[in-house]
mmJSON file of the N, C-alpha and C atoms, coordinates in Angstrom:
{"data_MODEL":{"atom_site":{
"group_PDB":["ATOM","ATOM","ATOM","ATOM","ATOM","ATOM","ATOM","ATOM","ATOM","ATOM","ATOM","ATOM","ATOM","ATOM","ATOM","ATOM","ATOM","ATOM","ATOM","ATOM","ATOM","ATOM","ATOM","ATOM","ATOM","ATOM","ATOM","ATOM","ATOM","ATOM","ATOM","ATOM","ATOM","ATOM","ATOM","ATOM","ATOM","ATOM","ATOM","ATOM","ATOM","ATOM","ATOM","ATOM","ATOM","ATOM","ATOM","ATOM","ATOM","ATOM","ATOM","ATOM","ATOM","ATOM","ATOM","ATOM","ATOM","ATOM","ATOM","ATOM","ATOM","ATOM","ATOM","ATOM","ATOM","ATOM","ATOM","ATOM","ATOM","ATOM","ATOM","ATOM","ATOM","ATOM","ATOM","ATOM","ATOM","ATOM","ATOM","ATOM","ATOM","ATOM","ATOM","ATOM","ATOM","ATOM","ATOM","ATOM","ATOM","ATOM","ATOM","ATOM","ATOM","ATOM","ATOM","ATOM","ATOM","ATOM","ATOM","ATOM","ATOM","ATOM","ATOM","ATOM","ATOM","ATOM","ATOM","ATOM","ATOM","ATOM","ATOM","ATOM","ATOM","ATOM","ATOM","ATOM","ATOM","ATOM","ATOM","ATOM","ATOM","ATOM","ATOM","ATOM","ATOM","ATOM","ATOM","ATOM","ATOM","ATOM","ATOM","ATOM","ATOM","ATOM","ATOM","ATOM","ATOM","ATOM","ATOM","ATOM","ATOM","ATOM","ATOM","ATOM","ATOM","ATOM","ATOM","ATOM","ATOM","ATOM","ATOM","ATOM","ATOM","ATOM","ATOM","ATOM","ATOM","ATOM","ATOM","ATOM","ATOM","ATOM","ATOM","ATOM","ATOM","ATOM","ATOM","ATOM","ATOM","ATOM","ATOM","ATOM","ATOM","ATOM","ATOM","ATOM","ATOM","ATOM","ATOM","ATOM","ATOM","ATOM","ATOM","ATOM","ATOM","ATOM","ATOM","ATOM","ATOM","ATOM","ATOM","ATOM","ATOM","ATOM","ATOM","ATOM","ATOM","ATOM","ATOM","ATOM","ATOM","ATOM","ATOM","ATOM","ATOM","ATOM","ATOM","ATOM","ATOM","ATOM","ATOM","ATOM","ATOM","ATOM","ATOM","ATOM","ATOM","ATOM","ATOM","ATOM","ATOM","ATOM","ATOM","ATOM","ATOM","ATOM","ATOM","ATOM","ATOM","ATOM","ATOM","ATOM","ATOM","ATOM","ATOM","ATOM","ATOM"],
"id":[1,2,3,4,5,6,7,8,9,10,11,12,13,14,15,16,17,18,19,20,21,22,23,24,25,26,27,28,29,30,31,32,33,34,35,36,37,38,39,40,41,42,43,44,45,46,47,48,49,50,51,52,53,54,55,56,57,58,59,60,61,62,63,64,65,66,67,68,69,70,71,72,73,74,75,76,77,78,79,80,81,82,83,84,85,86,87,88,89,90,91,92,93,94,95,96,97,98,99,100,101,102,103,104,105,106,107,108,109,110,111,112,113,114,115,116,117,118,119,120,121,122,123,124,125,126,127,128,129,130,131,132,133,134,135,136,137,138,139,140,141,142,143,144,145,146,147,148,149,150,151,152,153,154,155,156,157,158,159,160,161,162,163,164,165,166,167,168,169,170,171,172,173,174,175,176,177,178,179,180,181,182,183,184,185,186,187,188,189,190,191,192,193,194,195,196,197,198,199,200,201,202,203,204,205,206,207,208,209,210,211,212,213,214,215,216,217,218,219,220,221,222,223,224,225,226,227,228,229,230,231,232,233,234,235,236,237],
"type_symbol":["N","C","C","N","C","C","N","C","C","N","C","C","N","C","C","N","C","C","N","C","C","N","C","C","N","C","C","N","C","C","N","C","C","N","C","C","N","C","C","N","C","C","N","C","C","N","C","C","N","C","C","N","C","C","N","C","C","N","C","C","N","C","C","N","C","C","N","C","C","N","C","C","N","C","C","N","C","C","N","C","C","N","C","C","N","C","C","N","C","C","N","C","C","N","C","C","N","C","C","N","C","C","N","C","C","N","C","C","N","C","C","N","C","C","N","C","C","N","C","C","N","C","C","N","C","C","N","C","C","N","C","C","N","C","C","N","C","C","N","C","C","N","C","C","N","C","C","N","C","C","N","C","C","N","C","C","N","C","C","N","C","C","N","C","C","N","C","C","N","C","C","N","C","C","N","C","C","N","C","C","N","C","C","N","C","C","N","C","C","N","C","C","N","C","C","N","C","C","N","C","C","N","C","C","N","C","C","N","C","C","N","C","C","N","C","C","N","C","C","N","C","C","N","C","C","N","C","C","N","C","C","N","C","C","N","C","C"],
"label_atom_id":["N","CA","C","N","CA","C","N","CA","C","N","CA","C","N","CA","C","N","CA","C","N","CA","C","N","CA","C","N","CA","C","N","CA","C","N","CA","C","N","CA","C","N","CA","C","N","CA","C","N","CA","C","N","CA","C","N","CA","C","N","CA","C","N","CA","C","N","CA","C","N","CA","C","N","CA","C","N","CA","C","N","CA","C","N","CA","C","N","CA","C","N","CA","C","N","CA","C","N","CA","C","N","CA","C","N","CA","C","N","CA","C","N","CA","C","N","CA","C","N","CA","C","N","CA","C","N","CA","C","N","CA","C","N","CA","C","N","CA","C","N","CA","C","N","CA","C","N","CA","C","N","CA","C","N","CA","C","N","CA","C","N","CA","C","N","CA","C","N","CA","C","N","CA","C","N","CA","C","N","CA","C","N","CA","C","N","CA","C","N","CA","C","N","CA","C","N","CA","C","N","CA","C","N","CA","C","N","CA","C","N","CA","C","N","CA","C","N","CA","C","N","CA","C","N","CA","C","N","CA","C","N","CA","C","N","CA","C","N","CA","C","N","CA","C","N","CA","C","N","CA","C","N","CA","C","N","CA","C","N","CA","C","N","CA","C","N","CA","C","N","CA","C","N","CA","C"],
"label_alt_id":[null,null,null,null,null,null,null,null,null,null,null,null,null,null,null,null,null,null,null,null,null,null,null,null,null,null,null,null,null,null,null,null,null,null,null,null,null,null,null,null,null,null,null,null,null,null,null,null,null,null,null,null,null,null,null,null,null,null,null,null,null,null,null,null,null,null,null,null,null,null,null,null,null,null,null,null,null,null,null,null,null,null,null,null,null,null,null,null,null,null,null,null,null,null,null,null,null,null,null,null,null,null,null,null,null,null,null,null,null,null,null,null,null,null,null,null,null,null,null,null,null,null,null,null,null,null,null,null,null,null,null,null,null,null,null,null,null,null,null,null,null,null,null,null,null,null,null,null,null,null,null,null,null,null,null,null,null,null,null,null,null,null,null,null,null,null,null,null,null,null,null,null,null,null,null,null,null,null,null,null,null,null,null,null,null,null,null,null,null,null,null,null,null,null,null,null,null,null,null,null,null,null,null,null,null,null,null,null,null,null,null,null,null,null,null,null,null,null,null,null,null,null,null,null,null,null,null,null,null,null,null,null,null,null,null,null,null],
"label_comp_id":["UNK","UNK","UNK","UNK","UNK","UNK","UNK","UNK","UNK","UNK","UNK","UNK","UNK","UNK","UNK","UNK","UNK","UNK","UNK","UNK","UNK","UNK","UNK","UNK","UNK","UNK","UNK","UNK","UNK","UNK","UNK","UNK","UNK","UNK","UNK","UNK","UNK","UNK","UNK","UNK","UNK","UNK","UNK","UNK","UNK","UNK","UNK","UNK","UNK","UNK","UNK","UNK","UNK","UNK","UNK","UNK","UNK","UNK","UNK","UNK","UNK","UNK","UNK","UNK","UNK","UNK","UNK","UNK","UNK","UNK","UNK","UNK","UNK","UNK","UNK","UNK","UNK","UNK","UNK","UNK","UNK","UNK","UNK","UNK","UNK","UNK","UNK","UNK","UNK","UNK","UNK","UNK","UNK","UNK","UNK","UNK","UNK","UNK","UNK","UNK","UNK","UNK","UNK","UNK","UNK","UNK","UNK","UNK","UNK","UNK","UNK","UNK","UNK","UNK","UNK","UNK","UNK","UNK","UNK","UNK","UNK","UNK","UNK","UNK","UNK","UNK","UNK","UNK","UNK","UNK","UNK","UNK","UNK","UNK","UNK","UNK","UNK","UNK","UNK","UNK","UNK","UNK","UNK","UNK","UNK","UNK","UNK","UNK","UNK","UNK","UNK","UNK","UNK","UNK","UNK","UNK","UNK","UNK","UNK","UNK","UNK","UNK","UNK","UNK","UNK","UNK","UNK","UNK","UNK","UNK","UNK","UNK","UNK","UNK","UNK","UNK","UNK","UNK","UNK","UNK","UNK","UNK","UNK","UNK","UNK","UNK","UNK","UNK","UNK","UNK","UNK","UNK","UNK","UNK","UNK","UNK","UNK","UNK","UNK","UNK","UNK","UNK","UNK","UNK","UNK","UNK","UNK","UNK","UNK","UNK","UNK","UNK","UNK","UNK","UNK","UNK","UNK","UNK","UNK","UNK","UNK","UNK","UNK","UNK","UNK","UNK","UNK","UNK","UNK","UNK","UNK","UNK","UNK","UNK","UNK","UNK","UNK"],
"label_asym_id":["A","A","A","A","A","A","A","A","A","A","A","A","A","A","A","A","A","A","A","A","A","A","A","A","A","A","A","A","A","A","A","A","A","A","A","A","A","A","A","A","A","A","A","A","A","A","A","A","A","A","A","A","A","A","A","A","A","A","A","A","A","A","A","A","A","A","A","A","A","A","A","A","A","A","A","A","A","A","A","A","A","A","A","A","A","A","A","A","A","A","A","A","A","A","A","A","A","A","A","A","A","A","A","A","A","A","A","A","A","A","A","A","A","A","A","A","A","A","A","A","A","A","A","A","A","A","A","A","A","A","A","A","A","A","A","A","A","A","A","A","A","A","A","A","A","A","A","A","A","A","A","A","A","A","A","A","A","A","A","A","A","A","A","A","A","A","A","A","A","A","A","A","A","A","A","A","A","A","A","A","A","A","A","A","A","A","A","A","A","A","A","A","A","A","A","A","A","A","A","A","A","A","A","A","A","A","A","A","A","A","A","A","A","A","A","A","A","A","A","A","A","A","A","A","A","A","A","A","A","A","A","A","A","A","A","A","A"],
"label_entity_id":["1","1","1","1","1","1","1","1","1","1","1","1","1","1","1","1","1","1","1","1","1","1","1","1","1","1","1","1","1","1","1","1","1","1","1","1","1","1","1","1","1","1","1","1","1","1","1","1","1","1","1","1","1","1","1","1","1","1","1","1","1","1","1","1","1","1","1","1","1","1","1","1","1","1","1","1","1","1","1","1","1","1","1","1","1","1","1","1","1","1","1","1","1","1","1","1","1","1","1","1","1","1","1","1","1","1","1","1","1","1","1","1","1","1","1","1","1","1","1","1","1","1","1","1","1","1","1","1","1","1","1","1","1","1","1","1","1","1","1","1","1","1","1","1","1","1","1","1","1","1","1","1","1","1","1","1","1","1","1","1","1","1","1","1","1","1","1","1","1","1","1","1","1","1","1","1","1","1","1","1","1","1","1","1","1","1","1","1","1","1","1","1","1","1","1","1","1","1","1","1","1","1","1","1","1","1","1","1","1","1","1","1","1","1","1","1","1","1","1","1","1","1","1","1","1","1","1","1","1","1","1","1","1","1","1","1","1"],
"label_seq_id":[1,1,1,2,2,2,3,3,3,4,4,4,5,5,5,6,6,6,7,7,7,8,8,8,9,9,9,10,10,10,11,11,11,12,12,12,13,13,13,14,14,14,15,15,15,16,16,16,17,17,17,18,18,18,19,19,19,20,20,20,21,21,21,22,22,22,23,23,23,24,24,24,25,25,25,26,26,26,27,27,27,28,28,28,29,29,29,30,30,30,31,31,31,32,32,32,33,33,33,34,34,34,35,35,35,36,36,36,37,37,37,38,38,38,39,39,39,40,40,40,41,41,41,42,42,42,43,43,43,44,44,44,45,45,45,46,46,46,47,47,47,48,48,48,49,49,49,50,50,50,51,51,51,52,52,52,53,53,53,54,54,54,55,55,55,56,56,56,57,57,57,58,58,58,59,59,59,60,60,60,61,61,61,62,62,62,63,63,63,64,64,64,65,65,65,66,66,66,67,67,67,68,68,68,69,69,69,70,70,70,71,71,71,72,72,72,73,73,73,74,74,74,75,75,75,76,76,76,77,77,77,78,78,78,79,79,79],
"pdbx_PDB_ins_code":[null,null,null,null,null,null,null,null,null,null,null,null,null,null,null,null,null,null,null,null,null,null,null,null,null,null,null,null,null,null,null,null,null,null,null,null,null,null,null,null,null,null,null,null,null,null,null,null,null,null,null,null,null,null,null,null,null,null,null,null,null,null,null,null,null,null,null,null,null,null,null,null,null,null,null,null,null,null,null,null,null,null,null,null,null,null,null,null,null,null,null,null,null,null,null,null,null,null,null,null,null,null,null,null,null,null,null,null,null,null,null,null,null,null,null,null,null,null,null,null,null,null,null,null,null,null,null,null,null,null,null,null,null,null,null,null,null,null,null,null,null,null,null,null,null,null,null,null,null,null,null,null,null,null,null,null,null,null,null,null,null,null,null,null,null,null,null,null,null,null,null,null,null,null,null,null,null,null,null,null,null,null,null,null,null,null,null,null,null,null,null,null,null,null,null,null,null,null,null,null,null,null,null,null,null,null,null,null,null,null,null,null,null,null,null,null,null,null,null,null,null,null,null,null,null,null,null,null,null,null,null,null,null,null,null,null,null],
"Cartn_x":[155.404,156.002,156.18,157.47,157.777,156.745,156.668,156.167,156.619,158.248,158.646,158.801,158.695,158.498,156.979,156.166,154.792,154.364,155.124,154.565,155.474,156.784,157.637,156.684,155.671,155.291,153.604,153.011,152.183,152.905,153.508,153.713,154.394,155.174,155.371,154.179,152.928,151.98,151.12,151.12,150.907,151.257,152.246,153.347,152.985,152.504,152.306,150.715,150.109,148.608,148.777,148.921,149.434,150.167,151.121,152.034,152.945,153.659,154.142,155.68,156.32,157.747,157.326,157.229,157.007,156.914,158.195,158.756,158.036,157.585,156.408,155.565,155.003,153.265,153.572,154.516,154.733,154.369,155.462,155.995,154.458,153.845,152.193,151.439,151.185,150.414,150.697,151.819,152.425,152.107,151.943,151.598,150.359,149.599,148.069,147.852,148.673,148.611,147.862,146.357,145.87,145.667,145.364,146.086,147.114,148.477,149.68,149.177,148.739,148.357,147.052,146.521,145.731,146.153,147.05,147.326,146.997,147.829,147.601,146.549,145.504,144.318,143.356,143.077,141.856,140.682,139.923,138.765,137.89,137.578,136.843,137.264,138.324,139.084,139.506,139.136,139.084,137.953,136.641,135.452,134.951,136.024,135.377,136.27,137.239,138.006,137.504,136.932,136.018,134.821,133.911,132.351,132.665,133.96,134.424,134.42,135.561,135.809,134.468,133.721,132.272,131.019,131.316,130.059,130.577,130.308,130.928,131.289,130.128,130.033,131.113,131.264,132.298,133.816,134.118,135.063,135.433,134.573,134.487,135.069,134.633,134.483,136.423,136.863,137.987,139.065,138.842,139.498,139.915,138.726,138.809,138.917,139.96,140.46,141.803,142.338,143.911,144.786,145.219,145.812,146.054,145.384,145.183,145.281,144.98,145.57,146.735,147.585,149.0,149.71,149.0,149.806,149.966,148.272,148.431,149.198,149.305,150.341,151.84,152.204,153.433,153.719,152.393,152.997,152.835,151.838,151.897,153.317,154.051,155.642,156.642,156.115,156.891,157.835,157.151,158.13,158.951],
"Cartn_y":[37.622,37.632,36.177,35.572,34.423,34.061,32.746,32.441,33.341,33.021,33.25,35.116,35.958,37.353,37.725,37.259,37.223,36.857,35.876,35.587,36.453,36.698,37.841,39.492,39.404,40.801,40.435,39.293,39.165,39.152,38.607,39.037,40.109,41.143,42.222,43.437,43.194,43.505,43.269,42.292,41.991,42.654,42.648,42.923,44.76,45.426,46.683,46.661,46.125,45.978,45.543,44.478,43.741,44.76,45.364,46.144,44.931,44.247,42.409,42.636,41.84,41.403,40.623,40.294,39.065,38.123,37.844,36.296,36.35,36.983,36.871,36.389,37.201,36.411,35.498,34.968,33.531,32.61,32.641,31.772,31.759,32.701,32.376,31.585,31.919,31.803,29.8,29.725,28.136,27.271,27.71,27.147,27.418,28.393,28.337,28.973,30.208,30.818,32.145,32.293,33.307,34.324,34.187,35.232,36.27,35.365,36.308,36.884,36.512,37.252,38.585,38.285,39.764,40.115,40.433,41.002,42.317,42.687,44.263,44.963,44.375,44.814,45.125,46.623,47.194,46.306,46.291,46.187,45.533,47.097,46.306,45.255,45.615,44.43,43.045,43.096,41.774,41.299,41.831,41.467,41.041,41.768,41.598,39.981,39.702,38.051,37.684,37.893,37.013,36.465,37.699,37.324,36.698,36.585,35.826,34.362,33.935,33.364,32.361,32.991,32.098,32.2,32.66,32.767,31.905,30.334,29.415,29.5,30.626,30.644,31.889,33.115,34.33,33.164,32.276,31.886,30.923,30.098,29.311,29.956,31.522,31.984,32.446,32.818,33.425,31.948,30.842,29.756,29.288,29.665,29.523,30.179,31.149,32.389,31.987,31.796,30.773,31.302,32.971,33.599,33.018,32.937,32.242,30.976,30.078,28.687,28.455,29.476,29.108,29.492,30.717,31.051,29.678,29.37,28.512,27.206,26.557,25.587,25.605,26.904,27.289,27.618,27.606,27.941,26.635,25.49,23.821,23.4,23.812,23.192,24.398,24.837,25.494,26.458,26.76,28.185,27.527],
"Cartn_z":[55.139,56.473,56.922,57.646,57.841,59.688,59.839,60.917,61.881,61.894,63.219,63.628,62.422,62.046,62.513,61.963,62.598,63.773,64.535,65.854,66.894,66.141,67.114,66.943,65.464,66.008,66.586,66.579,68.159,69.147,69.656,71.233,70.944,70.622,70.549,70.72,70.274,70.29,71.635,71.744,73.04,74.138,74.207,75.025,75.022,74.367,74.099,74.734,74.043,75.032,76.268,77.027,78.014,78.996,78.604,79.564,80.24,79.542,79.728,78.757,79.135,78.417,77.599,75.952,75.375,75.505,76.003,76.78,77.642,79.071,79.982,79.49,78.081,77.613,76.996,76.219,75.768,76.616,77.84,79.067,79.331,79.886,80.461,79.498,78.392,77.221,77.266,77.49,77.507,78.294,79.536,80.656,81.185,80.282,80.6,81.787,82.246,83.197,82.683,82.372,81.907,83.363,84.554,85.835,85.452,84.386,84.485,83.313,82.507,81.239,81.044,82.16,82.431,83.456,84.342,85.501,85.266,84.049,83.819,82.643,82.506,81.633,83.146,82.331,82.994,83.638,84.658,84.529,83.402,82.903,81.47,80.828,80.538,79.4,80.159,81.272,81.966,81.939,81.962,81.7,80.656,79.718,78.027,77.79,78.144,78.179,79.004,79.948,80.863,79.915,79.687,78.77,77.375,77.043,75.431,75.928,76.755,77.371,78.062,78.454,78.975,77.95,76.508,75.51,74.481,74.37,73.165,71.632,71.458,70.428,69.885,70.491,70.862,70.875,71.65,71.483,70.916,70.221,68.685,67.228,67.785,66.239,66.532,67.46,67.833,67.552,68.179,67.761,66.199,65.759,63.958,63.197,64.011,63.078,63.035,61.561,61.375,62.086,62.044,62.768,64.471,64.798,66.464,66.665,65.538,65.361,65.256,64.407,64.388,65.278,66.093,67.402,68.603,68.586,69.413,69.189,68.248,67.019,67.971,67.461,67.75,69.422,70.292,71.96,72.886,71.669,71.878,71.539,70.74,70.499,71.346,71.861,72.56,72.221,70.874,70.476,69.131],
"occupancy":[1.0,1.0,1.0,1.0,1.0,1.0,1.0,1.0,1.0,1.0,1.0,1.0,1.0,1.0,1.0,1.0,1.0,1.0,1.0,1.0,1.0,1.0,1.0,1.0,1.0,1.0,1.0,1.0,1.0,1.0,1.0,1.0,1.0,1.0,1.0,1.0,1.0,1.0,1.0,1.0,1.0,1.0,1.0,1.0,1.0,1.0,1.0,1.0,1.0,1.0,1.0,1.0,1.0,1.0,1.0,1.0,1.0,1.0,1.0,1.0,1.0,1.0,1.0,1.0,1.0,1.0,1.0,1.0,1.0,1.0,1.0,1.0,1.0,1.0,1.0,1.0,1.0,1.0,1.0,1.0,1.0,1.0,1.0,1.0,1.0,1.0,1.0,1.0,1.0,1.0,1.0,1.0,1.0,1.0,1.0,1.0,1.0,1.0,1.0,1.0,1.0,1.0,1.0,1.0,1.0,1.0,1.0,1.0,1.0,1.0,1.0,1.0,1.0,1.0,1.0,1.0,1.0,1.0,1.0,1.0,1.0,1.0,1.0,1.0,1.0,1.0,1.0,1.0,1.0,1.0,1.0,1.0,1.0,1.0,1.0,1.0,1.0,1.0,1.0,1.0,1.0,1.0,1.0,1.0,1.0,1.0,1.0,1.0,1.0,1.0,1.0,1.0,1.0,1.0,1.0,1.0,1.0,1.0,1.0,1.0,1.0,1.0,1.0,1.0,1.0,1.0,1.0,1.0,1.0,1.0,1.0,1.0,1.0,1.0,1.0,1.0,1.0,1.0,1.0,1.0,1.0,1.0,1.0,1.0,1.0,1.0,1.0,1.0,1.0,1.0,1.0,1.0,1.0,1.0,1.0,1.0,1.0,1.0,1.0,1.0,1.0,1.0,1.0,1.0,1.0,1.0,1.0,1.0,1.0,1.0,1.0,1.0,1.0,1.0,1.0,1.0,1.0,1.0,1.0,1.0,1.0,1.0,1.0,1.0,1.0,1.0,1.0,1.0,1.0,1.0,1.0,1.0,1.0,1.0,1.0,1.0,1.0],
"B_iso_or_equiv":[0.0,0.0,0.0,0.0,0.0,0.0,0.0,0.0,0.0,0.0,0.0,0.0,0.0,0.0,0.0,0.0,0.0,0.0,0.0,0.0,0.0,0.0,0.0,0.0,0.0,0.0,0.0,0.0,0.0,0.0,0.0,0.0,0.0,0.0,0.0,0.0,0.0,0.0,0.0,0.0,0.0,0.0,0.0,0.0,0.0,0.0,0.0,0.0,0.0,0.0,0.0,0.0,0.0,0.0,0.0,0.0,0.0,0.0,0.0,0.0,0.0,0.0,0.0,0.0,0.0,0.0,0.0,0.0,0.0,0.0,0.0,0.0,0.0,0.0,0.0,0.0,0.0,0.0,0.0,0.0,0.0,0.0,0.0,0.0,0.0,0.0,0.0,0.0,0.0,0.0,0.0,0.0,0.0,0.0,0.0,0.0,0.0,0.0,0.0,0.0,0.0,0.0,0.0,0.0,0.0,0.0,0.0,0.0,0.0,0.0,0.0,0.0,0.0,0.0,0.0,0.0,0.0,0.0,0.0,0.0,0.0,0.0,0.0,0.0,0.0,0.0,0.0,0.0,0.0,0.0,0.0,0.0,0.0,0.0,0.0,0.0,0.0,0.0,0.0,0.0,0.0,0.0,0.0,0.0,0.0,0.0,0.0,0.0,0.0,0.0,0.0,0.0,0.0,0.0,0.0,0.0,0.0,0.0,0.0,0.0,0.0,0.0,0.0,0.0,0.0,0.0,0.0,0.0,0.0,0.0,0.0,0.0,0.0,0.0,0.0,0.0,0.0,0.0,0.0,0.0,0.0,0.0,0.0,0.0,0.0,0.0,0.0,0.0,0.0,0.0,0.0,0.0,0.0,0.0,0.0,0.0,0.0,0.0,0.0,0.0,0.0,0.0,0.0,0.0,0.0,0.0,0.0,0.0,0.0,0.0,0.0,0.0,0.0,0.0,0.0,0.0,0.0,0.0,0.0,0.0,0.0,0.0,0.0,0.0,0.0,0.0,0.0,0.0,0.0,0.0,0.0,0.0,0.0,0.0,0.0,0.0,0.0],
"pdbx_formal_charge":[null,null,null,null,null,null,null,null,null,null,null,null,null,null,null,null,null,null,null,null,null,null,null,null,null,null,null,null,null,null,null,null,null,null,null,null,null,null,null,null,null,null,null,null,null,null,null,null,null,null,null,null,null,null,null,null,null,null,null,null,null,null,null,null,null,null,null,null,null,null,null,null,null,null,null,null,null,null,null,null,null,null,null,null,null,null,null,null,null,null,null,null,null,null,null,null,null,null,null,null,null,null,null,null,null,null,null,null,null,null,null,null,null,null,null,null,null,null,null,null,null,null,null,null,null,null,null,null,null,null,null,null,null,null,null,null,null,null,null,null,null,null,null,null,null,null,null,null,null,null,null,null,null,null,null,null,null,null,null,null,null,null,null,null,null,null,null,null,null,null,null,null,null,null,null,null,null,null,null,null,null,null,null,null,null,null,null,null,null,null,null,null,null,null,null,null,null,null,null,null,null,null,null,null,null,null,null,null,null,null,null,null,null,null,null,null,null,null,null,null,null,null,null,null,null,null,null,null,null,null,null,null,null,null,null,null,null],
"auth_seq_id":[1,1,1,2,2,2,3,3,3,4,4,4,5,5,5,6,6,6,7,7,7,8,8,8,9,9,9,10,10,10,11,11,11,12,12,12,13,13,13,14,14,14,15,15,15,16,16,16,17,17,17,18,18,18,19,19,19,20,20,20,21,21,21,22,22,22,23,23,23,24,24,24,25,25,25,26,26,26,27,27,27,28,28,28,29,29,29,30,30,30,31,31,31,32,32,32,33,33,33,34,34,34,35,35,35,36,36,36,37,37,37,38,38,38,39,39,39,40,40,40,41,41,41,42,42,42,43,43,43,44,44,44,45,45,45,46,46,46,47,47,47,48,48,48,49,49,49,50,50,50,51,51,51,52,52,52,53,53,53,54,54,54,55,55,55,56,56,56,57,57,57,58,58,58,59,59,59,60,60,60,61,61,61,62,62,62,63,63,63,64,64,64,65,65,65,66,66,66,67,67,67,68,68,68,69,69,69,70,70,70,71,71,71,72,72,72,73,73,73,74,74,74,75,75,75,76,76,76,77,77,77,78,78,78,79,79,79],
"auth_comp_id":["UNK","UNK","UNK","UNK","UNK","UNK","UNK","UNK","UNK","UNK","UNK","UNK","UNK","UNK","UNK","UNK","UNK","UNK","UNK","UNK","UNK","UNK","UNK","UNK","UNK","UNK","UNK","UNK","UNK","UNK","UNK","UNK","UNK","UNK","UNK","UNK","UNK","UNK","UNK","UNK","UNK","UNK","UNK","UNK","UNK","UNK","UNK","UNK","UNK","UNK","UNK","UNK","UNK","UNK","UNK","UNK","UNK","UNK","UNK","UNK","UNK","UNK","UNK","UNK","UNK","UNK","UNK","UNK","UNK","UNK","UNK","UNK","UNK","UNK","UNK","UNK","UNK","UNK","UNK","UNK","UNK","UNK","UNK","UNK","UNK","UNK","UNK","UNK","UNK","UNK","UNK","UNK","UNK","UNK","UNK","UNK","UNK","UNK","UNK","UNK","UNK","UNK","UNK","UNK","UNK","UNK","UNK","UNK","UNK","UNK","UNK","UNK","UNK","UNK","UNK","UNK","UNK","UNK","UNK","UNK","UNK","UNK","UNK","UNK","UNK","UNK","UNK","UNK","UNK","UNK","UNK","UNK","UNK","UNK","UNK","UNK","UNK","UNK","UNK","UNK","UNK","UNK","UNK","UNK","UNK","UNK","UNK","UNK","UNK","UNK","UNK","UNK","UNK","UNK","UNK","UNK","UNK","UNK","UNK","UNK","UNK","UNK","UNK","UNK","UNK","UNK","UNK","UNK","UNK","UNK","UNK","UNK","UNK","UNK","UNK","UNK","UNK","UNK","UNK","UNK","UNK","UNK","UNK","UNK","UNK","UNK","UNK","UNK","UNK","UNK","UNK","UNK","UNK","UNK","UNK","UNK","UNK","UNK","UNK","UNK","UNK","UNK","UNK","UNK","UNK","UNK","UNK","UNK","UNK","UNK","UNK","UNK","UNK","UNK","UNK","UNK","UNK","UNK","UNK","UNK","UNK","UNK","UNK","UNK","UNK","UNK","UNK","UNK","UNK","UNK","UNK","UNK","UNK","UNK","UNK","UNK","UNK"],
"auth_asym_id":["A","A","A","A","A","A","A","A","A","A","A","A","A","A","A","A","A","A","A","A","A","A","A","A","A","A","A","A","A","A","A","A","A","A","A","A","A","A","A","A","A","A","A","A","A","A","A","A","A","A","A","A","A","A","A","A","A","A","A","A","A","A","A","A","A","A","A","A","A","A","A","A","A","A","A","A","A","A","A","A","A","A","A","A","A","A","A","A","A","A","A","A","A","A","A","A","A","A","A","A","A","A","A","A","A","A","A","A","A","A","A","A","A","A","A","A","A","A","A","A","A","A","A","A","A","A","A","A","A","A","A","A","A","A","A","A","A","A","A","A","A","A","A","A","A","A","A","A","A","A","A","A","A","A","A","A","A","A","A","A","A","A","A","A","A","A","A","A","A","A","A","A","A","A","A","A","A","A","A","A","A","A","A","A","A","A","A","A","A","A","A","A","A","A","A","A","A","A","A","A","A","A","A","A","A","A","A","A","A","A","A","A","A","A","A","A","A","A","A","A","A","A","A","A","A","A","A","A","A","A","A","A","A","A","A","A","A"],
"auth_atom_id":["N","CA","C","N","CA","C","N","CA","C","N","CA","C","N","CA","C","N","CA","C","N","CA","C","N","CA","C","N","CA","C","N","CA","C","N","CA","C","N","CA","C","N","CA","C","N","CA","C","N","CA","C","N","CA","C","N","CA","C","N","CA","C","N","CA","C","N","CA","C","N","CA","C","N","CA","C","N","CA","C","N","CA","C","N","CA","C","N","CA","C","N","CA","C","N","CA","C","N","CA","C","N","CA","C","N","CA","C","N","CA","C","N","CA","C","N","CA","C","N","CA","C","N","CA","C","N","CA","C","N","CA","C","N","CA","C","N","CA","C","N","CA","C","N","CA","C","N","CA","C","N","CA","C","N","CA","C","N","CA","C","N","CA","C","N","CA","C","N","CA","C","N","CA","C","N","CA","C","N","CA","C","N","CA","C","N","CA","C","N","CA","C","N","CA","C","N","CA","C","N","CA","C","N","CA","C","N","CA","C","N","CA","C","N","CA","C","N","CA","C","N","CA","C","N","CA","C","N","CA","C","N","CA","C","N","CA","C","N","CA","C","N","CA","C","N","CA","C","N","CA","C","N","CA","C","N","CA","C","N","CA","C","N","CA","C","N","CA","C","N","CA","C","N","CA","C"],
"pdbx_PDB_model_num":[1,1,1,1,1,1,1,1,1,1,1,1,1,1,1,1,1,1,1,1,1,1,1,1,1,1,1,1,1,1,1,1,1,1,1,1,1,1,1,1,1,1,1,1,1,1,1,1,1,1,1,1,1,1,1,1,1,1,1,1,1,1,1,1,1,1,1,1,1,1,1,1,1,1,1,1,1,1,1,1,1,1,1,1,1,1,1,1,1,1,1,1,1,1,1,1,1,1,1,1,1,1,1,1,1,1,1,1,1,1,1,1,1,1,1,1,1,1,1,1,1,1,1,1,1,1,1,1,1,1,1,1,1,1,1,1,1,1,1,1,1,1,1,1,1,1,1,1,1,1,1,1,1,1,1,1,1,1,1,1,1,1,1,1,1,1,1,1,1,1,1,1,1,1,1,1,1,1,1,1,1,1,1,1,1,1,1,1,1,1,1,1,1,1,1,1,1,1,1,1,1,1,1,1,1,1,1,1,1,1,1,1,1,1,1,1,1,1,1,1,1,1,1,1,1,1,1,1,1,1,1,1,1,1,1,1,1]
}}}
């Protein structure tokens, strides 16, 4: 699967979890607007990116997963 095939089917995915337009979670994802990026996750699942989010080691291990490196790679150049 090519980069740009793979990162069109994360945010596609996203966008299915999220309840979000792709381009919405890109555009947020870019500008570090994580507000727009959970607007529409439950409760829980705001808690559970909250407690990742504030446990270093939970979001160490999530950073150094290549998958999420190249996303983030690719939303630093802006697409």
């Amino acid at each position: 699967m090519s980069n740009s095939n793979f990162d069109n089917e994360i945010f596609k995915n996203l966008s299915k979890s999220l309840g979000q337009n792709p381009e919405e979670i890109k555009k947020s994802a870019q500008q570090g607007n994580m507000e727009a990026l959970m607007k529409n996750l439950s409760p829980s699942q705001k808690q559970k990116v909250s407690s990742m989010l504030q446990n270093p080691e939970a979001t160490k291990k999530l950073l150094e997963n290549p998958q999420v490196q190249a996303l983030i790679r690719k939303l630093q150049n802006n697409g």
